[in-house]
C-alpha positions, 0 to 999 in steps of 0.5 A: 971767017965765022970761026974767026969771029966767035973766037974774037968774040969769046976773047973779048967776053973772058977779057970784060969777065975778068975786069968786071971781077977785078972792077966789081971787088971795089967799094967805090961807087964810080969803078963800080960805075965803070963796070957797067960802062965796061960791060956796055962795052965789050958785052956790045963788042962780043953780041956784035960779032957774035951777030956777024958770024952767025948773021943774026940782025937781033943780037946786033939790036941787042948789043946796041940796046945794051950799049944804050943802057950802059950809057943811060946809067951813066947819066943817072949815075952823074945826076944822082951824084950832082943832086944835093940832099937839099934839092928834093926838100925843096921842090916838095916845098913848092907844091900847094 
């Protein structure tokens, strides 16, 4: 069975490298977004069965933080492209 679960784990990761190549060739700044997303993602999928076949608890702790990296420069991602160029002008205005 572990056999089983390191080459599910080795196809997820070569069918992620080959959509980061394809994602991160873009100029837009949202698919290059979406890579992190992507590798959040199937990076997680292919630690987490890593972690089963070898029965190690710490590549399950590091596919999760990956997964929550992934998701918190997402949400960076989102603010920083809401900010308006106006708004830290003003809070600055604000301090005495």
């Amino acid at each position: 069975m572990a056999d089983f679960l390191v080459a599910a784990a080795l196809f997820i990761l070569a069918v992620t490298a080959i959509a980061l190549f394809r994602i991160l060739n873009s100029r837009i700044a949202a698919e290059r977004m979406m890579a992190v997303q992507l590798l959040g993602s199937g990076g997680g999928a292919a630690l987490l069965l890593l972690g089963a076949a070898t029965e190690s608890p710490a590549t399950s702790d590091v596919a999760l933080l990956l997964a929550l990296f992934a998701a918190f420069s997402c949400v960076a991602f989102t603010l920083g492209a809401n900010a308006t160029p106006g708004a830290q002008q003003e809070s600055s205005k604000e301090r005495p």
